[in-house]
Every structure is written in C-alpha cells, then in structure tokens.
mmCIF file of the C-alpha atoms, coordinates in Angstrom:
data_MODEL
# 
_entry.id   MODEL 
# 
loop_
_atom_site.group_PDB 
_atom_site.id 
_atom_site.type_symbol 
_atom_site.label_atom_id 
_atom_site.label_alt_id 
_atom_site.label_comp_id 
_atom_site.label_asym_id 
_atom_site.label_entity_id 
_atom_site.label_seq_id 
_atom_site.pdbx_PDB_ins_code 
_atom_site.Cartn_x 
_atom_site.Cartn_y 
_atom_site.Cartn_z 
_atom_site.occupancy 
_atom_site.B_iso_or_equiv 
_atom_site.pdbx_formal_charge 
_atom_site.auth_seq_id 
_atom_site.auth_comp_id 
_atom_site.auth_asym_id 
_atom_site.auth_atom_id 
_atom_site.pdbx_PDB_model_num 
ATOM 1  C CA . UNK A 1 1  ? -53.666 -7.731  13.987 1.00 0.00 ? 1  UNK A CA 1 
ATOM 2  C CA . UNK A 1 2  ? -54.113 -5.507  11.022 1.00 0.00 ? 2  UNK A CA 1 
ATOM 3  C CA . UNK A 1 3  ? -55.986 -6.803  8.348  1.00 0.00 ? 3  UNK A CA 1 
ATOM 4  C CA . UNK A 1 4  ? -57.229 -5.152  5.063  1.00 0.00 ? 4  UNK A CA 1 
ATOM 5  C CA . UNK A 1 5  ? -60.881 -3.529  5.335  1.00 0.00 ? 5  UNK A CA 1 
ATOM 6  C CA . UNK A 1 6  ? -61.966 -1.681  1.886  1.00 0.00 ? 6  UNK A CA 1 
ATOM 7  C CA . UNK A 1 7  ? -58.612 -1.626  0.503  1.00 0.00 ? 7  UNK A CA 1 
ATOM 8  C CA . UNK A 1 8  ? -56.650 0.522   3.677  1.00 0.00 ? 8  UNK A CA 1 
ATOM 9  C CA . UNK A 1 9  ? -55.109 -1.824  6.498  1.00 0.00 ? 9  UNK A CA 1 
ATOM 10 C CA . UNK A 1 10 ? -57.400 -1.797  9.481  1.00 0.00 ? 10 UNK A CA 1 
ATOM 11 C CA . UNK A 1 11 ? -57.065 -3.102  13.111 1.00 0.00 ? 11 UNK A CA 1 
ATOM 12 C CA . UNK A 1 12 ? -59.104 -6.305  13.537 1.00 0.00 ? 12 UNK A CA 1 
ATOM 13 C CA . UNK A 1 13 ? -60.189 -8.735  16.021 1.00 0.00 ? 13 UNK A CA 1 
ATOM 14 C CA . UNK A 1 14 ? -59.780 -12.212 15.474 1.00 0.00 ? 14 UNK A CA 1 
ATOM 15 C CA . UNK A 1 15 ? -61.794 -13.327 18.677 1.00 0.00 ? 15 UNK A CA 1 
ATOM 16 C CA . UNK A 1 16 ? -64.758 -14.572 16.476 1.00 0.00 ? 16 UNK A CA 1 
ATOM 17 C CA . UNK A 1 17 ? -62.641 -16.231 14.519 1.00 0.00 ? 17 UNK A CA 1 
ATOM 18 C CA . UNK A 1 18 ? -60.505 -18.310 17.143 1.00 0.00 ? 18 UNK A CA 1 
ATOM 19 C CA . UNK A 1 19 ? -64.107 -19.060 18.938 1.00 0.00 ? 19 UNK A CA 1 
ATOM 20 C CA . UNK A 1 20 ? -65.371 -20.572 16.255 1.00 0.00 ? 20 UNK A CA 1 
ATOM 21 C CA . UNK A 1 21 ? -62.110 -22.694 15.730 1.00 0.00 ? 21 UNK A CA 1 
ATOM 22 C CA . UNK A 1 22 ? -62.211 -23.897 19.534 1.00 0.00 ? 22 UNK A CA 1 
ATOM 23 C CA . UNK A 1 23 ? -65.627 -24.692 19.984 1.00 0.00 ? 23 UNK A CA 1 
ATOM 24 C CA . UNK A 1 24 ? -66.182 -26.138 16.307 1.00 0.00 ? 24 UNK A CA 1 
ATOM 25 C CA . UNK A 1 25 ? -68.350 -23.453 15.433 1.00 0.00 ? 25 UNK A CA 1 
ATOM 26 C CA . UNK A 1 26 ? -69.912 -21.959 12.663 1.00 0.00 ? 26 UNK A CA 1 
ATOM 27 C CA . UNK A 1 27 ? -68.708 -18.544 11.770 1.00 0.00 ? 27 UNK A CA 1 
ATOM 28 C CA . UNK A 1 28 ? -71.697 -17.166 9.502  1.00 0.00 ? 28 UNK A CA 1 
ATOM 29 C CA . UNK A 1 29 ? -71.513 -13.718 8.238  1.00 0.00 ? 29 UNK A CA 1 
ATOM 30 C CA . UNK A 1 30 ? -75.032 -11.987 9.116  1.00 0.00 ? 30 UNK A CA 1 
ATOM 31 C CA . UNK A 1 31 ? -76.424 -8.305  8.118  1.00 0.00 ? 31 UNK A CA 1 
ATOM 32 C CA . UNK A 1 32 ? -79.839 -6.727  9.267  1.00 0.00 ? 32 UNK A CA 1 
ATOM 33 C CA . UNK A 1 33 ? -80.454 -4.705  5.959  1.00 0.00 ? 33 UNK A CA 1 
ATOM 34 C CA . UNK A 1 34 ? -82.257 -1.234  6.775  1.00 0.00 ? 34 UNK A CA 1 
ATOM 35 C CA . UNK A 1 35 ? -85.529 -1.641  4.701  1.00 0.00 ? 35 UNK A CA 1 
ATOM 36 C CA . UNK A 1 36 ? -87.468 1.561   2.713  1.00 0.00 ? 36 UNK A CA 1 
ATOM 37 C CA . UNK A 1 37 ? -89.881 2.312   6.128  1.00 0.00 ? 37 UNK A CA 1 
ATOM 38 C CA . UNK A 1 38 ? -86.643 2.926   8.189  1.00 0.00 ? 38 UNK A CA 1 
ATOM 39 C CA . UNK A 1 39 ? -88.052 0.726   10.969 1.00 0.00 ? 39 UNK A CA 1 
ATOM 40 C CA . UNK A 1 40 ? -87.687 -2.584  10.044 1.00 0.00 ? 40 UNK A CA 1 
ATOM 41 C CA . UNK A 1 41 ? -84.515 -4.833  8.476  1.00 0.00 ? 41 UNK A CA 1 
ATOM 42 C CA . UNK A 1 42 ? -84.069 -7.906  6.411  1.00 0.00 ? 42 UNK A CA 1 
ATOM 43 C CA . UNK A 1 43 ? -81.766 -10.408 7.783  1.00 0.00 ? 43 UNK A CA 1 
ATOM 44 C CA . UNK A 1 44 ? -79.191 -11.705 5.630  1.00 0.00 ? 44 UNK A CA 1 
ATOM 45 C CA . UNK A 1 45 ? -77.376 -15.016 6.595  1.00 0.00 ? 45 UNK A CA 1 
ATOM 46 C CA . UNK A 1 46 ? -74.187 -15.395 4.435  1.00 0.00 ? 46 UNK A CA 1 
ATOM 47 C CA . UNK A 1 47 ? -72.314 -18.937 4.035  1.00 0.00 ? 47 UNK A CA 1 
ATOM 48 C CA . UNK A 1 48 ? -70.133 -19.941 7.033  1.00 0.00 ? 48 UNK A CA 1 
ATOM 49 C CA . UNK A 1 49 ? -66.466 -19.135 6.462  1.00 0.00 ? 49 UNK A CA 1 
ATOM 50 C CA . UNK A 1 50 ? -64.463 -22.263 6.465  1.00 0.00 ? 50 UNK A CA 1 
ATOM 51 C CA . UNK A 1 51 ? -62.471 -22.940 9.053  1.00 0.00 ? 51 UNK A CA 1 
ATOM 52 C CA . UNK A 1 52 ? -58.410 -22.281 8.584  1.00 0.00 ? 52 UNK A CA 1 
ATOM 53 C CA . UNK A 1 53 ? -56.728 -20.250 10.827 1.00 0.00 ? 53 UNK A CA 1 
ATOM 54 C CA . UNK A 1 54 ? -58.080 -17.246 12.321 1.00 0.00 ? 54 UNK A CA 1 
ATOM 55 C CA . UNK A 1 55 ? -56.539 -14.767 10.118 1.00 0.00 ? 55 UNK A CA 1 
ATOM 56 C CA . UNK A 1 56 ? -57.747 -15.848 7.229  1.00 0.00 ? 56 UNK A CA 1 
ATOM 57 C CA . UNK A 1 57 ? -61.135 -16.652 8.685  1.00 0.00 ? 57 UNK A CA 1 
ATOM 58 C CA . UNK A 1 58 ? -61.254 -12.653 9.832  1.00 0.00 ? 58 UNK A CA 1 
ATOM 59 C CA . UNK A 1 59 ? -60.033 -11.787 6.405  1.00 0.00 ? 59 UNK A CA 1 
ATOM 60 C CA . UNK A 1 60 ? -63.282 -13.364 4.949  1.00 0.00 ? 60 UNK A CA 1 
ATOM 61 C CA . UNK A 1 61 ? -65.139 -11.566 7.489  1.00 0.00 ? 61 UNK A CA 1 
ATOM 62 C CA . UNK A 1 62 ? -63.744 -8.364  6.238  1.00 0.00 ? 62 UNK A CA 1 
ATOM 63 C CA . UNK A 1 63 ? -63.979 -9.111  2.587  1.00 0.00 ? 63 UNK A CA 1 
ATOM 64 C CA . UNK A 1 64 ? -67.559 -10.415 3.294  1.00 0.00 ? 64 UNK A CA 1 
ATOM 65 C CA . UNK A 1 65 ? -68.560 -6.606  5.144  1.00 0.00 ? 65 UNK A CA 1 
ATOM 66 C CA . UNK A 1 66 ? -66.458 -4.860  2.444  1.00 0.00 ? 66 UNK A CA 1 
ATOM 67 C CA . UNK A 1 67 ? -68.577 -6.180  -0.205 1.00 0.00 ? 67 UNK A CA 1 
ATOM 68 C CA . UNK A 1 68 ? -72.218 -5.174  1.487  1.00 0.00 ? 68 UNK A CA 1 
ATOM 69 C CA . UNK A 1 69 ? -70.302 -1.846  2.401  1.00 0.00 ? 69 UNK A CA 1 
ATOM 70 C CA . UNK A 1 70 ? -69.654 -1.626  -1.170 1.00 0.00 ? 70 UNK A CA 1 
ATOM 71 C CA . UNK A 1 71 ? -72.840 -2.622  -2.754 1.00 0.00 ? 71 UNK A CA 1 
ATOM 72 C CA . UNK A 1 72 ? -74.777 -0.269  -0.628 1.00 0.00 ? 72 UNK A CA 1 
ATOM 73 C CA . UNK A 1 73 ? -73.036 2.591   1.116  1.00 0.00 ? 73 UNK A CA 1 
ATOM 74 C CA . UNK A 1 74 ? -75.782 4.033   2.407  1.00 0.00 ? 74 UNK A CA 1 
ATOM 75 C CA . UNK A 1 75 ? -76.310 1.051   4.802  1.00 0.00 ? 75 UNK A CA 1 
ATOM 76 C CA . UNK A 1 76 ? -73.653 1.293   6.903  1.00 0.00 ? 76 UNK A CA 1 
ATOM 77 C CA . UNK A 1 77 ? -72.968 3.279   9.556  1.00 0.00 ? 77 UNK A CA 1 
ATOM 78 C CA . UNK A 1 78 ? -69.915 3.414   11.452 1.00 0.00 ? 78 UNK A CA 1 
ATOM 79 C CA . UNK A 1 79 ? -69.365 5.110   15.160 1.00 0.00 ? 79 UNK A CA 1 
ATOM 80 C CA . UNK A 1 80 ? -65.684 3.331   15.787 1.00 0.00 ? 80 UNK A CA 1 
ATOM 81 C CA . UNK A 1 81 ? -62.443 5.000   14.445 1.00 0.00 ? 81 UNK A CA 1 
ATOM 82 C CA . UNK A 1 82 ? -61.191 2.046   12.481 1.00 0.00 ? 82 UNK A CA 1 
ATOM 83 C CA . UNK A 1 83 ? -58.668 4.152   10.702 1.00 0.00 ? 83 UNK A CA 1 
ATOM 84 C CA . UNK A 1 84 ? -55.910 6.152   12.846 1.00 0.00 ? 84 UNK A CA 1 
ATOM 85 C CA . UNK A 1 85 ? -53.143 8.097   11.692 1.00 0.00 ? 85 UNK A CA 1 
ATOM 86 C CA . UNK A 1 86 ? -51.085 5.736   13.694 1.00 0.00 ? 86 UNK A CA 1 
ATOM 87 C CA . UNK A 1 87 ? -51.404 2.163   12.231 1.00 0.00 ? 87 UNK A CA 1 
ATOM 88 C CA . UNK A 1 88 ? -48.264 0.954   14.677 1.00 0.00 ? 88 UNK A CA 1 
# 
C-alpha cells in the first residue's frame, strides 16, 4: 500500500505490522543513533504501537521514522528509492 512518509505518499510494507497482529506481538519502534566518534550508536526503544489494523499500525511506524528523520537529518541515510515518478 501507499502510505504517507514525510508528507509525500510512499510505498510501504505492512508485513511487520500484520506479524505482530498474528503472533500477538509487540511492534516497538527502535533506532541505533550514530554517536559523535562515528563508530558507535545509542539504541533507542520507542513505545510499542498498539495494535489496530495493519495500516494504521504502519502509519505509526512511518510517523514514528518521520519524526527522528525530522529531528535529525543528518542521521539518516537512505539507499532505497522510496519515491518514483510512478506512484501507480
């Protein structure tokens, strides 16, 4: 499905999202946060995302990843196309 990432419609998995839903699993957001020496990170456990349906729990997901994108730019780094010209 296509879900909003940063404000522009994205293509998005929902696998985590119906895993966690069938096995009555936690869905946690989690970050390794690039520290100052460039060698080590800080892991970052966010609250699990309550379970719904698995739209909406991927939509938290994105909103969650949007926000640390957000907050620090300089932290992510992206190798995937998540944007084509051709959203169809």
């Amino acid at each position: 499905p296509i879900l909003d990432f940063l404000g522009e419609p994205a293509r998005t998995a929902v696998s985590a999202a119906e895993l966690a839903i069938r096995y009555d699993a936690l869905l946690i957001p989690f970050y390794g946060i690039r520290q100052d020496d460039g060698l080590s990170f800080e892991c970052v456990l966010e609250a699990p995302v309550p379970h719904s349906d698995p739209l909406t729990m991927t939509q938290a997901l994105n909103d969650s990843l949007a926000a640390r994108v957000r907050a620090a730019p300089e932290q992510w780094f992206w190798v995937h196309r998540r944007w084509r010209a051709d959203q169809s």
